[in-house]
C-alpha positions in Angstrom: 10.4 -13.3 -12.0 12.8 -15.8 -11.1 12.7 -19.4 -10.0 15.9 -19.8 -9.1 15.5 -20.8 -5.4 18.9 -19.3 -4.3 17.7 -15.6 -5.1 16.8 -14.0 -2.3 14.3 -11.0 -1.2 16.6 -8.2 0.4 16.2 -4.1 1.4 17.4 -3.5 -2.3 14.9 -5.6 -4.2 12.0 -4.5 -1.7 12.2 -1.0 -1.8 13.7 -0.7 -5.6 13.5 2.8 -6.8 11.9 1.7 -10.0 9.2 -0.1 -8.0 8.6 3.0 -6.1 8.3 4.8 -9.2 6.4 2.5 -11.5 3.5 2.6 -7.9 3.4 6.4 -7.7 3.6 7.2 -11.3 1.5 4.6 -13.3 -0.1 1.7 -10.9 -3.5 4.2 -10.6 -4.7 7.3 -8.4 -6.9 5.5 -6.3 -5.7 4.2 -3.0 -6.8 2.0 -0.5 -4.9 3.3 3.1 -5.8 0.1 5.5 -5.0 1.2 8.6 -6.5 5.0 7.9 -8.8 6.2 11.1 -9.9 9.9 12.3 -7.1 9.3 14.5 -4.4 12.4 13.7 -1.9 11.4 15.5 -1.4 8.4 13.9 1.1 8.4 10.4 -2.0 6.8 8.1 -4.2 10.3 8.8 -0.5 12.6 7.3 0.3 10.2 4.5 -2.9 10.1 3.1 -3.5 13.7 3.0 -0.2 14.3 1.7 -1.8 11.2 -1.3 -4.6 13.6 -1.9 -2.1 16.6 -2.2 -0.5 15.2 -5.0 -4.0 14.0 -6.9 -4.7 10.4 -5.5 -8.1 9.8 -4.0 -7.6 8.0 -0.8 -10.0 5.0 0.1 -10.2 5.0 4.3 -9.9 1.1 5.2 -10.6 0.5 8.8 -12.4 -1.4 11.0 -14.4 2.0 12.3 -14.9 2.7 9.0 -15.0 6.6 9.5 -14.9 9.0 6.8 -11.4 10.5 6.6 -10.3 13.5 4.8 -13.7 13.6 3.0 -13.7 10.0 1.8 -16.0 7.5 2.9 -14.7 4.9 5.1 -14.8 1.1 4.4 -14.5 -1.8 7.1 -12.0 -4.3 4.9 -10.8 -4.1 1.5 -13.4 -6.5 0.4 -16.3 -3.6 1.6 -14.8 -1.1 -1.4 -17.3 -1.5 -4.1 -14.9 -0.1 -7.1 -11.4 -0.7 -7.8 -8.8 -0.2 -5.8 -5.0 0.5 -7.5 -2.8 0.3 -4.8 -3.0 -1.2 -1.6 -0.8 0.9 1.4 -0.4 -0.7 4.8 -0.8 0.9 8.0 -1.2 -2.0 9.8 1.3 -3.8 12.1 3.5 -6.6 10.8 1.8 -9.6 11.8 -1.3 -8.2 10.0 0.4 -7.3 7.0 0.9 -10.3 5.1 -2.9 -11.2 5.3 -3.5 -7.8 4.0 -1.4 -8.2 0.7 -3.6 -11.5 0.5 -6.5 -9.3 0.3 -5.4 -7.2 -2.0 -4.8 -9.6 -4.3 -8.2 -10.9 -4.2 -9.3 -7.8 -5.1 -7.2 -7.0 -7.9 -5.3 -4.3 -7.2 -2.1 -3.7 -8.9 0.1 -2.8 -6.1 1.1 -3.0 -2.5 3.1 -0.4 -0.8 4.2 -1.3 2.7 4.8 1.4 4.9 8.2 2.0 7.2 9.5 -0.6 9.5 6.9 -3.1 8.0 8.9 -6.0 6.5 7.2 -9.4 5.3 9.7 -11.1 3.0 6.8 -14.2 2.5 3.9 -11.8 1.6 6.6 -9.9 -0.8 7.3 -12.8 -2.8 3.9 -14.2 -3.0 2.8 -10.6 -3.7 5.0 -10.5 -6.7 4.3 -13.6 -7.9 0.7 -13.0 -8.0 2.0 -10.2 -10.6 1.4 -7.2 -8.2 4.3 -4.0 -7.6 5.4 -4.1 -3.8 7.8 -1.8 -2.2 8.0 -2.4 1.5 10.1 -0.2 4.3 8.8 3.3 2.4 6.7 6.1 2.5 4.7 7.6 -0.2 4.1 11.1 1.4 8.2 10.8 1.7 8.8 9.4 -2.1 6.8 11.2 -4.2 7.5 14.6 -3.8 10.9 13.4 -5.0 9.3 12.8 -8.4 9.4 16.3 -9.5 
């Protein structure tokens, strides 16, 4: 990564195809949805059965934390007592960046931020802890896409 201070973070970098790729095809199966309630009306409870559709198990991270689509529930990222791969945010913006903080701590490998959820700061201290990001996508949109 860079450390040339005049580079900047934009919609290209953030939501690189190859990032999207490199999450869905080799980060790991297992997914921690933050944000992911019995609530169907909300996008979380779609995505994550369309993860499960296409083979990833989906970790329900919530404050309620409900069993969803057959998978127990857990109150914060820190509750889940295995490893998480990737990290996908359903939470709003101000909320996000302390998420990506969280999932850092816990060692996952990448955070996917979902649409309209833009946090330029927690992408580059994201990627400089080593970790994938794509922010401003959806998962249930990309990866049938793969083929």
């Amino acid at each position: 990564m860079s450390t040339d201070s005049t580079t900047t973070t934009g919609p290209a970098e953030y939501s690189a195809a190859e990032a999207v790729r490199r999450i869905l095809t080799s980060a790991g199966d297992t997914w921690a949805v933050v944000g992911l309630s019995n609530n169907r009306a909300r996008a979380a409870y779609g995505v994550a059965a369309v993860l499960q559709r296409f083979g990833k198990r989906i970790v329900p991270v919530h404050p309620k934390a409900e069993t969803v689509h057959g998978e127990p529930g857990y109150a914060s990222l820190a509750d889940v007592p295995f490893p998480v791969d990737v990290v996908d945010v359903f939470v709003n913006g101000e909320l996000a960046g302390g998420v990506t903080d969280e999932a850092v701590a816990i060692g996952a490998k990448a955070v996917w931020f979902q649409l309209d959820v833009i946090d330029e700061a927690a992408f580059a201290r994201t990627r400089e802890a080593g970790l994938e990001m794509v922010m401003d996508r959806c998962p249930a949109i990309e990866i049938p896409r793969l083929g």
